[in-house]
N, C-alpha and C positions, 0 to 999 in steps of 0.2 A: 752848735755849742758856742755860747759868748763866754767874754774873759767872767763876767758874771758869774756864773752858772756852773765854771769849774771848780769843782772841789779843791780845797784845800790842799787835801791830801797828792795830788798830784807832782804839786810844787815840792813838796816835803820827802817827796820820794824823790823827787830827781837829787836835792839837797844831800838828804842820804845819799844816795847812792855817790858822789863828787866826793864827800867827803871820806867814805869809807872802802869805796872799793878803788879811788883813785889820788887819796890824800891831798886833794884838792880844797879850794873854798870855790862854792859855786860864786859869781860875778852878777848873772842877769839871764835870764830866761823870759821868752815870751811864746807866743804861739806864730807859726808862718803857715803858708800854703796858701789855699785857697779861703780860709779866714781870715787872714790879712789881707789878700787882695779884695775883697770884697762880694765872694761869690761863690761861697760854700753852700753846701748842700744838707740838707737834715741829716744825712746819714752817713757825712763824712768823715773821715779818723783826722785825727790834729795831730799839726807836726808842731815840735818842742822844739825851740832851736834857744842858740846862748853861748856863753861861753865862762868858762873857770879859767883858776888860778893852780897852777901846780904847785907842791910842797917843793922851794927850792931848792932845799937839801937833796931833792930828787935830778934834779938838773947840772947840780954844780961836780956830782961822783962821779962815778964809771957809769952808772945805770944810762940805759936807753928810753925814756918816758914814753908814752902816748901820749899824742898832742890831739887826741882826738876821739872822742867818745860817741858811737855812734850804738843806738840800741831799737830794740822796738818791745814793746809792751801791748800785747793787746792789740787794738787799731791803733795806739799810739806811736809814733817814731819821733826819737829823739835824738838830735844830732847836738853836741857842743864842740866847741871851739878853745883851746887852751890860750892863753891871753897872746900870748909871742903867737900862734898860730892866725888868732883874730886879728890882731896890729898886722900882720903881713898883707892878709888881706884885705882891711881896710885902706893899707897904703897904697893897695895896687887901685882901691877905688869898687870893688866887687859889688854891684848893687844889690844882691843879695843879703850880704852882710850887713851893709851900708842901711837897708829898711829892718833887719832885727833889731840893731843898735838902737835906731830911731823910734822905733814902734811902739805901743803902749806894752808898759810889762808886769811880768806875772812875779817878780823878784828880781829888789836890784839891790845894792853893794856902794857904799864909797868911790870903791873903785872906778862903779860902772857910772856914776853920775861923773868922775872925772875924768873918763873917757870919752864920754858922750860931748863934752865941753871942747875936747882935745879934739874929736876929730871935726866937729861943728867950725872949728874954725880953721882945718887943714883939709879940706877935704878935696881929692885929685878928680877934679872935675874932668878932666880927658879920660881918666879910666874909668869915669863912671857912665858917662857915654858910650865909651869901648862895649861896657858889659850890660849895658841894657840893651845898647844896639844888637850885638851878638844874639843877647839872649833871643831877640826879638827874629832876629836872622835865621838863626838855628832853628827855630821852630817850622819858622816859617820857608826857609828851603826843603827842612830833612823830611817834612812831612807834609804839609797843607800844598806844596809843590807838586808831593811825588803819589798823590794821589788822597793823603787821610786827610782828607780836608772837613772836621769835627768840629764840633761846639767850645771843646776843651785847647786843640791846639792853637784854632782862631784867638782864641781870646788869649791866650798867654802870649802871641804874638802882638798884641796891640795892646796888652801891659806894658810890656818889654818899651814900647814904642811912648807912647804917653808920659808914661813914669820917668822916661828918658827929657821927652822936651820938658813937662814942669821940674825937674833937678836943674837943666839948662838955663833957664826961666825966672825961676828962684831961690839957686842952689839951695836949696831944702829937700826930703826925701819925702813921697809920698806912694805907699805902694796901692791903694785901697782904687783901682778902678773904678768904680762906680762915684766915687769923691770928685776922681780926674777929671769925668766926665760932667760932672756937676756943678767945678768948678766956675765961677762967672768971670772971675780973669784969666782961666785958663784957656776960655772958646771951646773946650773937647766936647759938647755935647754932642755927639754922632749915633743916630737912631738903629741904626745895623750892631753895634757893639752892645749897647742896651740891651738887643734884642738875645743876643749872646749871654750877655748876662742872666737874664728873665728866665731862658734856657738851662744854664746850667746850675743854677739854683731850684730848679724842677724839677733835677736827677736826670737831668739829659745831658748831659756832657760827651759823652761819647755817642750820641749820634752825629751821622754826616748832614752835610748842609745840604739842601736842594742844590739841585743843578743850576739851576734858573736863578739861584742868588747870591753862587760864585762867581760869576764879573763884578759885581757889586764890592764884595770880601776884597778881590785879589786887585781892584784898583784900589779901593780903602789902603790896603796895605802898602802900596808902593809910593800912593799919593802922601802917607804919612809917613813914611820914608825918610821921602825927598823933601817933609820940612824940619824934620828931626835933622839930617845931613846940615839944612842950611840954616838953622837954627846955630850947630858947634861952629859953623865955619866962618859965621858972624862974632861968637863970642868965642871963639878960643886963645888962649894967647899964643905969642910969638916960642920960638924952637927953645929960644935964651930963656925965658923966661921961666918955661916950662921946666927945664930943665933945670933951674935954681930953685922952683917950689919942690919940684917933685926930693931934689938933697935935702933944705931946709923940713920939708915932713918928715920925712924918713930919721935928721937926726931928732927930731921932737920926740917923735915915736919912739925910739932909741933910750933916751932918757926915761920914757917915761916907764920902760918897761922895767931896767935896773931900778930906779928907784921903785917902781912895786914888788920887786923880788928882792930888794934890802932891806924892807919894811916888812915885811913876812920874814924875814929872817932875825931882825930883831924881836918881834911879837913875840913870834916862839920861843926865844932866848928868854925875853924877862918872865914868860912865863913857866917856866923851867926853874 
């Protein structure tokens, strides 16, 4: 399934749904998984990721809100982000987050063109390292370690990895694997990953690798590691430094989140 090819109707149901079962304004939806990375399969279900705006009359009462909408449809799963919910993790740097924001989308918002600006130019490039690294770790300890060494977990390990040095690179966000590797300034052209790719676009995702081409995999992976490591440890700043961007974001973010819950609060008013 391309952004193409999706029904209308899709987008207008999540819209609905934001607005009437959660008194929300949707912000920005697009699609993640394995269709943003670059290596979906005919047959696979899309995830809706995004985030809204809550009604702040809902926030400022006694009431307890959800800051989190999480559903499934079908084969589709939709998860959103309430806007203070997304600013958090943006500021923590969440690379997850960090590629829906950035991604081509399926519905966006004022808001979401002004956020995208906002964090384009605060972006906490140590936790975005943190969380690709991790991500990249996680996979790659919990399971290609401990034996499921699969088409699916390889390859999300050496997202994890990639996606990490080009952010490092050129503080910009690219989640689409197959780009990574295509890249001509980026050097990632790596024949064994492709091959993963070509794989799980087959509907082979969860087969295991041969034997005989895990040495290959498992130095791939440490060897790209160890230049993702010295990649941060080249560019990262000083403890000071860090520590004055990471205040400095935070109050931006800060701002920017009152004033979009005072502007919803006036709206509603003159429209009243």
């Amino acid at each position: 399934m391309t952004l193409e090819k999706l029904p209308v109707s899709e987008v207008n149901q999540i819209k609905r749904m934001v607005n009437n079962e959660y008194s929300g304004k949707l912000l920005y939806v697009t699609i993640s998984g394995s269709h943003l990375y670059g290596f979906e399969s005919e047959d696979g279900d899309i995830d809706f990721r995004g985030c809204w705006l809550l009604d702040t009359n809902k926030i400022i009462g006694l009431e307890n809100p959800k800051l989190f909408i999480k559903k499934e449809e079908g084969k589709n799963d939709i998860v959103l982000y309430e806007l203070k919910m997304e600013l958090n993790l943006l500021n923590e740097g969440n690379c997850n987050v960090m590629e829906h924001l950035f991604a081509t989308q399926l519905y966006t918002s004022d808001e979401y063109f002004e956020l995208k600006k906002l964090v384009s130019y605060n972006m906490n490039m140590n936790g975005i390292y943190n969380s690709y690294r991790g991500l990249a770790w996680s996979n790659y300890n919990d399971f290609c370690l401990k034996g499921v060494h699969t088409v699916k977990k390889f390859l999300y390990v050496f997202r994890g990895i990639l996606a990490g040095m080009y952010a490092i690179q050129t503080r910009t966000i690219e989640p689409n694997l197959e780009k990574l590797l295509r890249d001509k300034k980026s050097h990632y052209y790596y024949d064994p990953i492709m091959e993963l790719i070509r794989l799980k676009k087959a509907g082979n995702e969860n087969d295991f690798l041969p034997d005989k081409r895990l040495p290959i995999y498992h130095k791939l992976v440490i060897d790209l590691l160890s230049v993702l490591d010295h990649q941060w440890e080249n560019s990262k700043p000083s403890a000071k430094t860090q520590l004055e961007m990471d205040r400095t974001r935070y109050e931006v973010f800060n701002r920017f989140l009152k004033k979009i819950r005072k502007q919803y609060i006036k709206k509603n008013e003159n429209q009243v």
